[in-house]
PATOR-730103 format. One record per residue (C-alpha): x, y, z; residue number from 1. Coordinates in steps of 0.02 Angstrom, whole numbers, always signed. Example, Ala and Ser with C-alpha at 12.3 -4.5 7.8 and 13.67 -1.06 7.14 Angstrom:
// residues 2
        u        v        w   resi
     +615     -225     +390      1
     +684      -53     +357      2
***
This chain:
// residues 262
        u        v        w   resi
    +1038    -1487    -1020      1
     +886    -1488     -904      2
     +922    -1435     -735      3
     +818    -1406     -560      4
     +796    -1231     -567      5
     +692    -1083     -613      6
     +740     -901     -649      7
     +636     -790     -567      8
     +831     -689     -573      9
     +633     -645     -517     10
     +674     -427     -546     11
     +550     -363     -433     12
     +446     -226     -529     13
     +398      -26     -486     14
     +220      +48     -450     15
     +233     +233     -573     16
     +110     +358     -611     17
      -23     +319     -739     18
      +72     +440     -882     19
     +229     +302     -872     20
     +132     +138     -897     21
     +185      +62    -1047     22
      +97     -121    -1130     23
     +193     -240    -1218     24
      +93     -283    -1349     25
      +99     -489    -1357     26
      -12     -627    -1425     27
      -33     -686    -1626     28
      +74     -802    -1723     29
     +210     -684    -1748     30
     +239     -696    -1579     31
     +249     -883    -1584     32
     +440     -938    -1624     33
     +482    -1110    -1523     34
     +635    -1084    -1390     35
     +777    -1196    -1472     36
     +894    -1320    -1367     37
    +1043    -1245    -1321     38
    +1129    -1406    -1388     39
    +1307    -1477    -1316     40
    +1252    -1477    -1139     41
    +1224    -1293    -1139     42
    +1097    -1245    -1027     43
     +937    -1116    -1092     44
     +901     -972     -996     45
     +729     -884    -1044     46
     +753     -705    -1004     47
     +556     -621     -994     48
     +536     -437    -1020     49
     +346     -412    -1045     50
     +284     -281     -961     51
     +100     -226     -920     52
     +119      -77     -810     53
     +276      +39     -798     54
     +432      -13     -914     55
     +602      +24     -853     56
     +729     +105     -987     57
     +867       +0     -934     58
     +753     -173    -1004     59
     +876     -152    -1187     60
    +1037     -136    -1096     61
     +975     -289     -959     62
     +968     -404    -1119     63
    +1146     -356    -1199     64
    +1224     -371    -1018     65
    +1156     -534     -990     66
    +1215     -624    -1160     67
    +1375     -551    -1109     68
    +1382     -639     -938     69
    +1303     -801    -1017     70
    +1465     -830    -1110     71
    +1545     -980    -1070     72
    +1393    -1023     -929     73
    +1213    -1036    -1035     74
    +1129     -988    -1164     75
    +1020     -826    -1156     76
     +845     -814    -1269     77
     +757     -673    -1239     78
     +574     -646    -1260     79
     +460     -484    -1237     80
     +288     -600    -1198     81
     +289     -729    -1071     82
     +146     -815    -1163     83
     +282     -865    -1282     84
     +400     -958    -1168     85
     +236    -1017    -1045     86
     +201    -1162    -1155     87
     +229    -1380    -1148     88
     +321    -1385    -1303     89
     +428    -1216    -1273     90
     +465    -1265    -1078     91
     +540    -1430    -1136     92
     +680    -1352    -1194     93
     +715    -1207    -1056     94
     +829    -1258     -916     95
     +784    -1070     -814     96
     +665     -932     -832     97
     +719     -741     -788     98
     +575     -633     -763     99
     +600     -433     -755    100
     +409     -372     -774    101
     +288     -279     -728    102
      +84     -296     -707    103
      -52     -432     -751    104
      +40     -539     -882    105
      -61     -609     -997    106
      -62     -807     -942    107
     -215     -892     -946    108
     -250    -1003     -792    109
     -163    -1160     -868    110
       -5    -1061     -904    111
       +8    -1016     -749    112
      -14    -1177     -671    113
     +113    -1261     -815    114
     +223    -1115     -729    115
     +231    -1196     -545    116
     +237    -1360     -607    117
     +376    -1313     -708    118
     +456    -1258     -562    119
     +401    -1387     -446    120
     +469    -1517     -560    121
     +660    -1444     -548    122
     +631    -1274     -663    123
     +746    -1141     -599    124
     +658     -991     -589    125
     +759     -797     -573    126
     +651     -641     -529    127
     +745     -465     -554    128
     +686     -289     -476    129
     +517     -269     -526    130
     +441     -428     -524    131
     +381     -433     -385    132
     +290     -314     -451    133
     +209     -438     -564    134
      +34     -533     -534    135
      -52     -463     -392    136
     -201     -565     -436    137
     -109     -708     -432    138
      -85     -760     -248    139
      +20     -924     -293    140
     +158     -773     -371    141
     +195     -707     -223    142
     +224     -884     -150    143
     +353     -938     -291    144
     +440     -775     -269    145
     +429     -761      -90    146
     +365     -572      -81    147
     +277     -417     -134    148
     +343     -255     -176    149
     +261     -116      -70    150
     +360      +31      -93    151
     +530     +110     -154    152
     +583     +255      -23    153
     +741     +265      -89    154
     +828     +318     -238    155
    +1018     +354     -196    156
    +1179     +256     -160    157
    +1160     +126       +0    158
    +1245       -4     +107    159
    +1216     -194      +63    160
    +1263     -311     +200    161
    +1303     -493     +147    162
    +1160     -589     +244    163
    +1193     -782     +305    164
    +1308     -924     +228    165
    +1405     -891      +74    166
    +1331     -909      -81    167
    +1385     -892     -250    168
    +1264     -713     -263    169
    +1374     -642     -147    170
    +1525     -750     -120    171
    +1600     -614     -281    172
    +1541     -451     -179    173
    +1662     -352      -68    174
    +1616     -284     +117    175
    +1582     -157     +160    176
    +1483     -147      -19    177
    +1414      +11      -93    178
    +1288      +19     -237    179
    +1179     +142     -316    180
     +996     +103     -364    181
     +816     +106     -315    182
     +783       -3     -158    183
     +635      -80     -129    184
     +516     -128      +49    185
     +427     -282      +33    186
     +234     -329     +105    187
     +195     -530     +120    188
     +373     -590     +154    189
     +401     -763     +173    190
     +493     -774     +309    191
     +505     -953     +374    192
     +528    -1008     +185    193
     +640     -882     +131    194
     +832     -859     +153    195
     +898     -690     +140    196
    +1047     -649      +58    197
    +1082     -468      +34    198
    +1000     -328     +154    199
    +1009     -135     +169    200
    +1114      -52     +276    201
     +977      +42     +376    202
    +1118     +146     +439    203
    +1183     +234     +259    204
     +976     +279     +213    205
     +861     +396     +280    206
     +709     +282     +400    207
     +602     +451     +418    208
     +605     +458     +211    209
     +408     +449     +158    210
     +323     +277     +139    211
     +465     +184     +241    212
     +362      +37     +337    213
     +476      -64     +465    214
     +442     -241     +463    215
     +515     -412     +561    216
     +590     -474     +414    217
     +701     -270     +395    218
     +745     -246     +221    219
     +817     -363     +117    220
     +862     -346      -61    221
     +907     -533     -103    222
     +849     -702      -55    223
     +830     -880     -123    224
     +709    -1046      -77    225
     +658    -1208     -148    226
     +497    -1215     -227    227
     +460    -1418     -260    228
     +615    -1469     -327    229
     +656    -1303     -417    230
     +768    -1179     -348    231
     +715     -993     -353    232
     +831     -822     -342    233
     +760     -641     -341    234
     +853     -487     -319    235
     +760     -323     -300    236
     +898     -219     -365    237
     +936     -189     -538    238
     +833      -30     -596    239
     +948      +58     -718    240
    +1122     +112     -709    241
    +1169       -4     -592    242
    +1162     -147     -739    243
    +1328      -73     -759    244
    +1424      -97     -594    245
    +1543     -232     -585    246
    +1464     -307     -419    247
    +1289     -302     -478    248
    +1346     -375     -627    249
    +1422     -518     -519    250
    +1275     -537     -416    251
    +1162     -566     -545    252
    +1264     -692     -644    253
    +1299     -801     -477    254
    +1127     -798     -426    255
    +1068     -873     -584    256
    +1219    -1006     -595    257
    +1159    -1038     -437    258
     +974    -1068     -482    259
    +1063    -1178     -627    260
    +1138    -1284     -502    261
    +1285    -1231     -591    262
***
């Protein structure tokens, strides 16, 4: 099943201290196996892991808690190297991509453009927490994921507000909502393009904390767009423990059925 969307389910990525950047090492034939077709109508989800600057613990866990949600809704393949997934013949059989990286990912300049056309085309695209901390050399990035991480002055348990119409990310979630992770401030927001689903409740953090910038667009957590024909959901939350609460959990899986056009 080929549907318009592409998993970005994004995870924006974290800037660390030299002594915790970690490489995936990727590239050679052994690298190389071909995504297979879900088969029956089942849709493929390509979850991405790679990571070229600092590598969150919780990456293991992220992979067992998505096949677990994907039960009954798609089918998960994970991948450490994006060059693996990046390719014609590998892409014909994906219906979404979920990226949670970090860094200067190894695509050459034609993967990268196969990547927006695969999007463009109806690819759904999902982005989680640190992606966009992901390709900073790569203006067209921040465009498909609508922003760039900047900072994260806060490390503690926060509001969420529920931001606009309902939407299957947060149609699941309670209010008032509580959740417990690092929260990230954006640079090069999208404004006009983007629509904003889940924010921080200014009033449960700390604005004098260290590196806090305040910006138009505030401080949201969650937003979708339309890239093309593709449809594209990134949620900066999801650092570690927090792959464990119940409404993160829901979050997650709605925003990607959602980028499914499930």
């Amino acid at each position: 099943m080929r549907t318009s969307v592409l998993l970005a389910l994004l995870l924006v990525g974290c800037s660390r201290p030299s002594a915790a950047q970690q490489t995936t090492t990727c590239g050679g034939p052994a690298n190389m196996a071909p995504v297979p077709d879900g088969g029956a109508g089942v849709p493929v989800v390509a979850y991405i892991t790679e990571s070229r600057g600092y590598r969150h613990d919780v990456l293991p866990h992220s992979v067992d808690v998505l096949r677990e949600l994907s039960t009954g809704a798609f089918e998960l393949r994970h991948f450490e190297c994006a060059t693996d997934v990046v390719t014609e013949q590998a892409l014909r059989n994906v219906d979404a991509l979920v990226f949670y990286t970090t860094g200067e990912l190894d695509l050459t300049d034609a993967q990268k453009a196969l990547l927006l056309r695969y999007v463009r085309d109806g690819g759904a695209f999902v982005g989680l927490h640190s992606t966009s901390d992901t390709f900073y050399n790569w203006p067209e990035w921040g465009e498909l994921l609508g922003a760039r991480f900047r900072a994260h002055p806060w490390h503690e348990d926060v509001g969420v507000v529920v931001q606009g119409q309902p939407h299957p990310a947060t149609q699941p979630l309670p209010q008032p909502l509580h959740l417990t992770d690092e929260i990230y401030e954006f640079r090069d927001f999208r404004q006009d393009a983007l629509s904003v689903v889940l924010s921080l409740d200014t009033t449960t953090v700390d604005m004098q904390a260290n590196g806090v910038v305040v910006e138009p667009w505030g401080f949201p957590l969650a937003w979708t767009q339309t890239y093309g024909q593709g449809r594209v959901f990134y949620t900066a939350l999801g650092h570690g423990a927090v792959w464990d609460d119940a409404n993160y959990r829901r979050h997650v899986l709605g925003g990607i059925r959602w980028a499914l056009g499930l």
